[in-house]
C-alpha positions as CSV (number, residue, x, y, z in Angstrom):
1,X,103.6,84.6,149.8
2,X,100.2,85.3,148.6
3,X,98.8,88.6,147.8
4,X,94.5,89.1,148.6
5,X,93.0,92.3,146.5
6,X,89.8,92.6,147.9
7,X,86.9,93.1,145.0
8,X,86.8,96.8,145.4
9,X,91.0,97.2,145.0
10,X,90.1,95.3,142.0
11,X,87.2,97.1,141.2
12,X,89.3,100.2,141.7
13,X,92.6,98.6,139.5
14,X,90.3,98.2,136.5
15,X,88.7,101.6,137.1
16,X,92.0,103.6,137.0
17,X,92.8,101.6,133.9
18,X,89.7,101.8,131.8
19,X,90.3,106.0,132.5
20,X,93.5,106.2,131.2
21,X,93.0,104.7,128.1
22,X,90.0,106.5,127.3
23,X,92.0,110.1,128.0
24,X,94.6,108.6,126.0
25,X,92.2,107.5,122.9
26,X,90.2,111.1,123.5
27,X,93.4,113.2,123.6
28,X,94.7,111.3,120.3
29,X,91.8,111.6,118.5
30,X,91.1,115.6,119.8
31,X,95.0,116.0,118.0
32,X,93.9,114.2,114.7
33,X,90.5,115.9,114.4
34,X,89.7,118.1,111.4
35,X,93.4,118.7,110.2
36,X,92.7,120.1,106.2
37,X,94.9,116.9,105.2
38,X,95.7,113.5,107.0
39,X,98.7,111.8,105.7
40,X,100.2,109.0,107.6
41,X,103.3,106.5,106.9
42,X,104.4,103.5,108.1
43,X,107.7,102.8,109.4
44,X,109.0,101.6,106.1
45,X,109.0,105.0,105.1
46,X,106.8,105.1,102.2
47,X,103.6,107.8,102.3
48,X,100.0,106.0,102.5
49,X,97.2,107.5,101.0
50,X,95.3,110.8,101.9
51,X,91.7,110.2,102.9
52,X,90.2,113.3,104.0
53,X,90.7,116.4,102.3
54,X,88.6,119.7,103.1
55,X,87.4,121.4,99.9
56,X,84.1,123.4,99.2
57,X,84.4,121.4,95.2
58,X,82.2,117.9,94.6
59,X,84.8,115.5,93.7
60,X,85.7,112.1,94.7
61,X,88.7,110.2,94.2
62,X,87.8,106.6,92.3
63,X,90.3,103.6,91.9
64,X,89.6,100.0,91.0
65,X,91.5,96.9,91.8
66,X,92.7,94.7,89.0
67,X,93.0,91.3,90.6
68,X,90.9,88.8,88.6
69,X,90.9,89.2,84.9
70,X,91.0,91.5,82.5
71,X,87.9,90.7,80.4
72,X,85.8,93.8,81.4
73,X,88.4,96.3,80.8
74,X,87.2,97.7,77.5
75,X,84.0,98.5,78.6
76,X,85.3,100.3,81.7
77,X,87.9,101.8,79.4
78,X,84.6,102.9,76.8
79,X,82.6,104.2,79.8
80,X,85.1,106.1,81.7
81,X,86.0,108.0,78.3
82,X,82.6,108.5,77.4
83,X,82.1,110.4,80.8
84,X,85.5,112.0,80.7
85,X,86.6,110.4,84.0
86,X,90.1,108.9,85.2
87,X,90.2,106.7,87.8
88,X,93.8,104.7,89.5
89,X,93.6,101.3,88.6
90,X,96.0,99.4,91.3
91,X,97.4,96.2,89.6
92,X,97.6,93.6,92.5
93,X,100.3,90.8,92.5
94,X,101.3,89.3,89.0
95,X,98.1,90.9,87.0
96,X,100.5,92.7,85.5
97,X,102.2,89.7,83.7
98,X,99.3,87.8,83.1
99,X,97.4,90.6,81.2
100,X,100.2,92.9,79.0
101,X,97.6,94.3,77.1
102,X,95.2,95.6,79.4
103,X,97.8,97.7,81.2
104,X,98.7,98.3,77.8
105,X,95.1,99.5,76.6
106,X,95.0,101.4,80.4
107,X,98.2,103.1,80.1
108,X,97.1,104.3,76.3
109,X,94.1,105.3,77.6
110,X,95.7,107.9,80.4
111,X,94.4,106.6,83.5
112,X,96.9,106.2,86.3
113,X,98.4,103.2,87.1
114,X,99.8,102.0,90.4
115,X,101.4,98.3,91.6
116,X,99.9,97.2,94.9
């Protein structure tokens, strides 16, 4: 048994489709759009960062990644005190066992410290 589309069923198929998803991608994106807060998380359970938060203050949120050495970390330490400032430093994979005495010197220093 064969089935013959002509080109305009096709035409037509691809049409219908191509609609759908865009009302489905507008009406999702309508939903999400200028909410004060977005949080999200996964299906594990675990919260995922806020990135948008409305607010009429200047203030940014700062993080760095420790994931290659640790030989710069005093001066960041110096300049970030110097300026008042506290940033998240997120400590990827085993930085963490490989450099005690940074976390050390980051925890002493009051900045927050996350494990990603």
């Amino acid at each position: 048994m064969f089935l013959v589309f002509s080109k305009e069923k096709i035409f037509t198929y691809l049409i219908s489709v191509l609609t759908v998803t865009l009302l489905f991608v507008g009406v999702a994106n309508y939903q999400t759009k200028d909410q004060d807060i977005i949080e999200a998380s996964s299906n594990t359970g675990k919260l995922l960062p806020i990135y948008k938060v409305k607010t009429e203050q200047k203030k940014v949120a700062l993080t760095m990644n420790c994931a290659w050495n640790a030989d710069d970390i005093d001066k960041i330490l110096e300049v970030l005190k110097e300026n008042n400032v506290k940033i998240t430093f997120f400590m990827v994979g085993d930085w963490i066992d490989k450099y005690p005495k940074a976390v050390k010197k980051i925890n002493d220093a009051g900045q927050e410290i996350r494990k990603s």
